[in-house]
N, C-alpha and C positions, 0 to 999 in steps of 0.2 A: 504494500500500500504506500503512495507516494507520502512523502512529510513533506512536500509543499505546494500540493494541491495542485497537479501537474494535467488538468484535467480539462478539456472542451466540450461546449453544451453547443446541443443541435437542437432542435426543437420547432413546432411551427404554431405556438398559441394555444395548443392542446394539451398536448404531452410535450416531453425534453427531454432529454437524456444527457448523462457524462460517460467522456470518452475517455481513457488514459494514452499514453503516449504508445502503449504496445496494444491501441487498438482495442483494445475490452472496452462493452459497454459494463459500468460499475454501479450505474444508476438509473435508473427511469421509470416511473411511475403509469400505471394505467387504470383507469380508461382516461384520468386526467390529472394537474398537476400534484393533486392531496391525496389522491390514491395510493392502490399498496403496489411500491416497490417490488416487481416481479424481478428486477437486477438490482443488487443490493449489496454488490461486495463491497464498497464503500465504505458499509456500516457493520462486514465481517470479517472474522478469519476462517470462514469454513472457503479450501482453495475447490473445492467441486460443485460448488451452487453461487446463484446470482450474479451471474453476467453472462454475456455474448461476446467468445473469444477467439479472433484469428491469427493465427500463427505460422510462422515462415521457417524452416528447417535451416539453418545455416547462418539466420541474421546474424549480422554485425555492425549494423549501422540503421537508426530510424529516423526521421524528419518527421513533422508535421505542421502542418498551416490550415488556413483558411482558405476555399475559395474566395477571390477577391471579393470584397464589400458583398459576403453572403454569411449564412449560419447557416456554409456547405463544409462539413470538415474532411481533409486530404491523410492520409497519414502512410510515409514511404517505407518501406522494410527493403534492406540490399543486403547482397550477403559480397562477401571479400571479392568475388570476379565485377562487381556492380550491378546485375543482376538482381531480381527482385521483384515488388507487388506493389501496385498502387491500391489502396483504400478510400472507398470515398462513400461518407456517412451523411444521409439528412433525412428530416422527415419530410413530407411534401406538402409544400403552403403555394397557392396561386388561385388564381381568379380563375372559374370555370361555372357555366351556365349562371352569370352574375350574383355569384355568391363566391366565399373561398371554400377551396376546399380544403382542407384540413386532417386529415383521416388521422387516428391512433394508432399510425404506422413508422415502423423503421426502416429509411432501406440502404440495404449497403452493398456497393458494388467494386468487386474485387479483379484488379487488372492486372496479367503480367507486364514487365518490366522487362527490357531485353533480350538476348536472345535466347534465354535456357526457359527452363519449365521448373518453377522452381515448386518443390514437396511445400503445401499447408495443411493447416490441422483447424478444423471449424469447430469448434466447441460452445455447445447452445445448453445452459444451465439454467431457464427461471423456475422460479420458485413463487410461491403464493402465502399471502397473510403474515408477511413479515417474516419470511423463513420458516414459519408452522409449517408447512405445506408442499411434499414434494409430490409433483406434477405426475400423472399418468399420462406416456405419452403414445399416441396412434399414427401409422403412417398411412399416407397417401399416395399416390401415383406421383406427386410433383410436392407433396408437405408433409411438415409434423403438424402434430396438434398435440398441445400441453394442456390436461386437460385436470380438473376437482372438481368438487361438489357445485361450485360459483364459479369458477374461471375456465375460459375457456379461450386461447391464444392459438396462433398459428403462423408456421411459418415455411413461407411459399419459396422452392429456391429451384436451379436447373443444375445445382452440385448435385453429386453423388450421394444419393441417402444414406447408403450405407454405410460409406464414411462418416457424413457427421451425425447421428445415432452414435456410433461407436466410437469419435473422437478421432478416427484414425487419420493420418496424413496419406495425400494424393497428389498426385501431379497437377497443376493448373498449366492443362494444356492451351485455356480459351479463356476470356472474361467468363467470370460465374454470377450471379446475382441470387441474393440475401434479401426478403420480404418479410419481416416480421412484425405481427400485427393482428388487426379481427380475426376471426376462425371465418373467413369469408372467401368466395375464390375470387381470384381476378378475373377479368374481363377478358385480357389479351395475353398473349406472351407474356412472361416472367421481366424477359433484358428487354423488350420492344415497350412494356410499360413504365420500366425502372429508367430507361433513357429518357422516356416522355417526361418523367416526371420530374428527373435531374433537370432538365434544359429550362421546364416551366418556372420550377424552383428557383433555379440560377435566376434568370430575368425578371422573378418577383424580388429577390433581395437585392439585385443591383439594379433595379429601379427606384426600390425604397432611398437607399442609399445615392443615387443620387440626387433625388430630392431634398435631402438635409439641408440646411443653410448654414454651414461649416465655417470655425474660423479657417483662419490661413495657415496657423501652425497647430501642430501635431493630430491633423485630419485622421490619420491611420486609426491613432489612437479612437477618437471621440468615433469615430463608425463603431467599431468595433464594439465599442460601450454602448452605443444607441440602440443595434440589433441587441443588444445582451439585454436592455430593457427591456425592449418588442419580445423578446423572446419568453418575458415573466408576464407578459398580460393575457390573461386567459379571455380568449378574443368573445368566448360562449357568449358570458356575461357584464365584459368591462370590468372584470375584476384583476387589481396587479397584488403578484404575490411579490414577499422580502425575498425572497429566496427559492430556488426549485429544491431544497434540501430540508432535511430534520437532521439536528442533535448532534452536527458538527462542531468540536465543543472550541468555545474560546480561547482556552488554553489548555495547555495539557492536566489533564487530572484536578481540575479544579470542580467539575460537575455544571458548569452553563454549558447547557446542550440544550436546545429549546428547537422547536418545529415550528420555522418560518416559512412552510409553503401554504399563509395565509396573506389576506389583504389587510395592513395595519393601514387607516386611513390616514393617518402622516406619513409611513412611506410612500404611499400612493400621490399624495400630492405634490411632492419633491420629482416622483417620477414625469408626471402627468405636466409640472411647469419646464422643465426641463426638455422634454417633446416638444412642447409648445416654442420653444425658443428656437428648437433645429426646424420647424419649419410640420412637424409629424401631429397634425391636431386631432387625427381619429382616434388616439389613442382618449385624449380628453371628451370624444363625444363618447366615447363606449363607458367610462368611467362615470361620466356625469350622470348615466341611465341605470350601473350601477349604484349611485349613489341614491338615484330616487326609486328605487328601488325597495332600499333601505329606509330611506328616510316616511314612507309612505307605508312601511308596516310599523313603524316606531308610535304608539300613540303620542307621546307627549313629547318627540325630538330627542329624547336619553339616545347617545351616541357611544356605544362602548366604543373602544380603543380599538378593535381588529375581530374582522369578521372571516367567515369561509367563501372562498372562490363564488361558490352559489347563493350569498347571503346569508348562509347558516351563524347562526348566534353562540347555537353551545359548542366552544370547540375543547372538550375534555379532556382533559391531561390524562395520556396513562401512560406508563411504561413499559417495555417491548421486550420480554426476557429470549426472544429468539434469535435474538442479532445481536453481535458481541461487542458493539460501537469502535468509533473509528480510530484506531489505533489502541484499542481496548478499552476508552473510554465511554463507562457508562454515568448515566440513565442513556438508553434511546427512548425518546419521548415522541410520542402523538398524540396531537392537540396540543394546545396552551392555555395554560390558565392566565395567561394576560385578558381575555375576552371577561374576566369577571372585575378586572381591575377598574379603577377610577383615576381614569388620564383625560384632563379636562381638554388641552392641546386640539383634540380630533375635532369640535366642532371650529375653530379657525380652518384649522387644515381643509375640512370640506368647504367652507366657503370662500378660503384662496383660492382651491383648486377649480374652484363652479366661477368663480369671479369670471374671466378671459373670456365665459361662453356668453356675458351679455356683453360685449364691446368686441368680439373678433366677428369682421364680415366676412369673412373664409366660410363661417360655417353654414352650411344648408338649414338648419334652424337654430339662429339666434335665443338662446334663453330672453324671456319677456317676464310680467310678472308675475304668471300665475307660479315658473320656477322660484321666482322671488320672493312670494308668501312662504313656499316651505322653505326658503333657507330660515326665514325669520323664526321659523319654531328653533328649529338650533341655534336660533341668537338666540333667543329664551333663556335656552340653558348654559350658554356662554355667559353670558349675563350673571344668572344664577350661580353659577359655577366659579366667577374669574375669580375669588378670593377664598376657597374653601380649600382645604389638603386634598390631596390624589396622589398616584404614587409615580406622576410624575415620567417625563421622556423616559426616562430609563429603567421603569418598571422596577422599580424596589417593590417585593413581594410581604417587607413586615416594617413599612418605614411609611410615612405621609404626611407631609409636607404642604405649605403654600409653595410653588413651586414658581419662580418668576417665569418660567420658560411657557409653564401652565397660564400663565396669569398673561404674559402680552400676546397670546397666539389665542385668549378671549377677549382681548380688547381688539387684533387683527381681524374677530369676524365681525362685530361692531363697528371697525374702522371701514370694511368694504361693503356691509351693509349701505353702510350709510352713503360709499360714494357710489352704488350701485341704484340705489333709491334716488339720489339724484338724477342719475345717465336717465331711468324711465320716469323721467318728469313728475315724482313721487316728495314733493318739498316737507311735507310733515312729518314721512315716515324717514326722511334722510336727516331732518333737524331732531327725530327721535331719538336713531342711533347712533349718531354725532354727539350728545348729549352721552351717553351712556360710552361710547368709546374713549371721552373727554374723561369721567368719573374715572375708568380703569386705569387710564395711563396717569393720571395726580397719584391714585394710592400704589400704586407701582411704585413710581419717583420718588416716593415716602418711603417706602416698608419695603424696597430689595435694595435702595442705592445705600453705602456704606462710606464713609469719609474717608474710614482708618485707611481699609483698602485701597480708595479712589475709585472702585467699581463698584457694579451691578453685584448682586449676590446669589447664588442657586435659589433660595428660598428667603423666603421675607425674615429678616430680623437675624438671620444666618450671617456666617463669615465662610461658610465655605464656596468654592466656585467652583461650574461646570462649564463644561463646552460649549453648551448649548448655547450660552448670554451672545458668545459668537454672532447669531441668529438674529438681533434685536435688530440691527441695520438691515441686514435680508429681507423684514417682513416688513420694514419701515416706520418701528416704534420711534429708532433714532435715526438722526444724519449723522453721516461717516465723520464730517468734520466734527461732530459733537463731542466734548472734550471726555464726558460723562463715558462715551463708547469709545474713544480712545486709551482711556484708561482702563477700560473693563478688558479687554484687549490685550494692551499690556500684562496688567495683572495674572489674567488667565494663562498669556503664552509663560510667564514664570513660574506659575502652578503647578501647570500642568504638561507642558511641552518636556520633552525628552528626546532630542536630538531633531529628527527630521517628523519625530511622531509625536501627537499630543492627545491623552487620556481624554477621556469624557470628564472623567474626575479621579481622583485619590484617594476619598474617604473611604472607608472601608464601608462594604455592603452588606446585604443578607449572605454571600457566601465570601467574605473577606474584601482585603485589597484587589484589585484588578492587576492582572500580570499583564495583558498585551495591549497595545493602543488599538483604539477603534479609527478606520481607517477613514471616516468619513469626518470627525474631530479633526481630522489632520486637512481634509479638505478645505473643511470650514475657518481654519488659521490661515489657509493662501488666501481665500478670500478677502478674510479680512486685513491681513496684510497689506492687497489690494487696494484696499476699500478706502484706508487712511493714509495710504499713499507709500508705502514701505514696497513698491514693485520688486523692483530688482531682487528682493530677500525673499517676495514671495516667489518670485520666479524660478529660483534656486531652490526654493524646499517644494515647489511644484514638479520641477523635472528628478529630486529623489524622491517622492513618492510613484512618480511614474515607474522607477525602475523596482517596487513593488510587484507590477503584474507579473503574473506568470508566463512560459513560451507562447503564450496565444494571444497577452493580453487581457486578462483575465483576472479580475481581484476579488479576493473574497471580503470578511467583514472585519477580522483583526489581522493585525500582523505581529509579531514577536518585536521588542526593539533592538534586541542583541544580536537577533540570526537574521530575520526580514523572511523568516516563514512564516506564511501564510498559515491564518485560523478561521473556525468559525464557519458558518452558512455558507456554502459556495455555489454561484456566483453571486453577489449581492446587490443589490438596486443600491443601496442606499451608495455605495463605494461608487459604482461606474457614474448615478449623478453629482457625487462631487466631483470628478474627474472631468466630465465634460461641463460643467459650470465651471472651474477654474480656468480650464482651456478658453471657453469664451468670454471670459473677463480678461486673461490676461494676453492670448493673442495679440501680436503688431497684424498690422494690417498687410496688404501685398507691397504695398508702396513703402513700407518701410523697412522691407524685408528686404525685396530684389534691386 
């Protein structure tokens, strides 16, 4: 198992998968992103169950990449004469009969390399119900079928059965092609479908892709990150998950492993402004529709803190004794009990995120104000909310605080209320929330600012500080030149910064001090760097976090500060938006460049 998350996600809005460098799928879930892990080796050490594995007799050398500007992955095996297999993994996303198509399918298509024929070995392992569960499986004339009591999986190929049933190695005398997916048959040929769908696939992601509105420097990067967004939105419903993963722990053996393939409604808004900026607004109509969604089964606007893919409310913690966690670290957890917490934050976050859709003429339908009345029930409880304990961005589990981060992200949904009430010629209901935006930011500037420090504080009447305070300039409680966020800034980079990484915080938690920095913390410091004018320093600890990612590009949620391994949820939303927010704050232009 790699220790530094050496790993590429393919995926087309349905399902995802990870791929390691020696070609194993290790990961992917079905029928959709919160689903049970049929590949799981990830989160084992049993080496004969959960994954999809091909292998080349003689390797001595692997590469891997991307197809350009796609979430098509490449992955080369050569043996010492140069000789070898081309690998090429995705699921298949494109427009067909004006809709996408989408299917719950894997397809992987395997090509020689030169001019020998070189021996591989296909080895197809899933498994069901979190490892409970090994598969009975039936052959077909052209499949298997993996089959139990509720699953029933299939996989269409024009390899040799024989062989891969038995694991055995065979010559690849000819391209062979890998379908794996519904228990359903195909239409057409095996290779005449798997090419169709390569080719469609390829020119839906480099179309996407070129559509972005990109800075000028480090584009590679910021695509890369953008699809890896695209790739967490669950297109069904407009729901974006943290992460396609559970219980990838934060640091070694410290027990934060938690299952982030849900939609926390402040990740989602981070993701959803951030789209919006490259130029990608669909992803903010489909979220927006998840959100009323939600907000129209809520009787009175109560916004827990993170929901399921499909809106589901109870998402129950349990424990998973069949999977040995990732690198032996356990709890593996499904569900989270974050969904019961009180994290005040979410109703700002829904209504920055729903802001853009009454003022962007891009959109086919403009939000009016019947959207408008139901933001207002989540003013309600922002309102209600902006000065009462919750446990706060960072989910303390036995700790509840007034939380300043909590408190100006209820005065942000009062702040855009109100200038949203204006935009639809609504002058009462805009000098309403005006009014009440104006109360939250006075006791804010009372009850979190500190002298001693010269900052803002995590929590009212506290001396400790978080990363978050970062954020105040972002959401627009302060201006960059304000000396008040100046010094919070400061303050906070000497707190909490740690060479090129800066902690969320220090204090010790429900499970101790925090060993590894959170990687989006570290974002939120180039920005603000930015912001008050320190370029040049932000520029510099922008391009060492870049060298963070892994061979693809790829960043999960912590990193180590001593090794620069990678921890934590892989691949993570929150990481790839600070990354391209930095990118396009701090970009020169072309003219300043060439």
């Amino acid at each position: 198992m790699s220790r530094n998350l050496d790993y590429g996600l393919i995926g087309n809005c349905t399902i995802n998968a990870l791929i390691d460098r020696e070609a194993r799928i290790v990961w992917s879930c079905f029928p959709r992103f919160d689903g049970d892990p049929v590949f799981s080796r990830l989160l084992d050490d049993d080496a004969d169950r959960g994954f999809f594995g091909i292998e080349m007799d003689g390797t001595v050398e692997t590469g891997q990449d991307y197809v350009r500007n796609t979430a098509i992955l490449r992955t080369v095996f050569r043996n010492e004469r140069g000789s070898g297999i081309e690998i090429i993994d995705f699921c298949p996303r494109f427009e067909q009969f004006e809709r996408m198509f989408r299917p719950t399918m894997i397809v992987r298509m395997i090509n020689p390399l030169g001019e020998e024929s070189p021996r591989i070995r296909i080895r197809v392992a899933p498994h069901y119900n979190y490892g409970g569960t090994r598969p009975s499986i039936t052959r077909g004339s052209n499949h298997l079928r993996f089959v139990d009591d509720t699953h029933s999986l299939r996989l269409t190929t024009d390899a040799p059965l024989t062989y891969v049933v038995g694991g055995d190695s065979f010559r690849l005398d000819r391209p062979i092609v890998l379908v794996f997916g519904p228990d359903e048959s195909l239409r057409g040929s095996v290779r005449a479908t798997a090419r169709d769908f390569f080719e469609k696939t390829t020119a839906y992601w480099q179309h996407l892709s070129g559509r972005l509105h990109l800075p000028f420097e480090w584009q590679e990067a910021v695509i890369r990150s953008a699809i890896t967004l695209k790739l967490c939105s669950f297109e069904e419903t407009g729901a974006i998950i943290a992460s396609p993963t559970t219980s990838m722990p934060e640091a070694d053996g410290e027990g934060r492993n938690w299952d982030y393939r849900f939609c926390w409604i402040r990740d989602a808004f981070f993701v959803v402004r951030i789209l919006n900026r490259l130029g990608y607004i669909e992803t903010m109509e489909g979220y927006i529709s998840y959100i009323e969604n939600i907000v129209s089964a809520s009787g009175d606007g109560y916004m827990q803190p993170v929901f399921g893919i499909g809106c589901e409310r109870a998402l129950i913690e349990n424990t998973i004794n069949t999977l040995a966690g990732y690198c032996g670290n356990k709890p593996v957890r499904v569900g989270n009990q974050a969904y019961e917490h009180l994290q005040h934050d979410g109703y700002g976050s829904v209504i920055l995120a729903a802001t853009q859709a009454f003022f962007d003429h891009r959109l086919s339908q403009p939000a009016g104000v019947a959207t408008f009345e139901r933001l207002e029930v989540l003013g309600e409880k922002a309102w209600e909310y902006h000065d009462k304990p919750d446990a706060g961005l960072w989910e303390f589990r036995t700790k509840a605080f007034i939380h300043t981060h909590s408190s100006f992200m209820c005065w942000a949904a009062c702040d855009r209320l109100a200038r949203i009430a204006g935009h639809l010629g609504l002058p009462e209901r805009s000098a309403f929330w005006r009014d009440r935006a104006d109360r939250i930011k006075a006791l804010i500037e009372r009850e979190a600012w500190n002298e001693k420090l010269n900052s803002f504080t995590a929590s009212f009447g506290g001396e400790d500080l978080d990363a978050s305070l970062l954020l105040m300039e972002e959401v627009g409680f302060v201006k960059a030149d304000d000396p008040r966020y100046i010094g919070t800034v400061e303050a906070v980079a000497r707190a909490l910064r740690d060479g090129p990484y800066l902690h969320r915080y220090k204090a010790p938690d429900d499970f101790g001090a925090p060993e590894n920095a959170f990687l989006i913390c570290s974002f939120w410091l180039v920005e603000a760097f930015a912001a008050i004018g320190r370029h040049e320093e932000a520029r510099e600890l922008f391009e060492q976090l870049l060298s963070c990612r892994n061979h693809l590009g790829l960043l999960a949620e912590h990193v180590n500060r001593e090794s620069g391994v990678l921890w934590g949820n892989f691949p993570q939303t929150y990481s790839h938006v600070g990354l391209i927010s930095c990118a396009m704050r701090l970009s020169r232009s072309w003219d300043q460049v060439v």
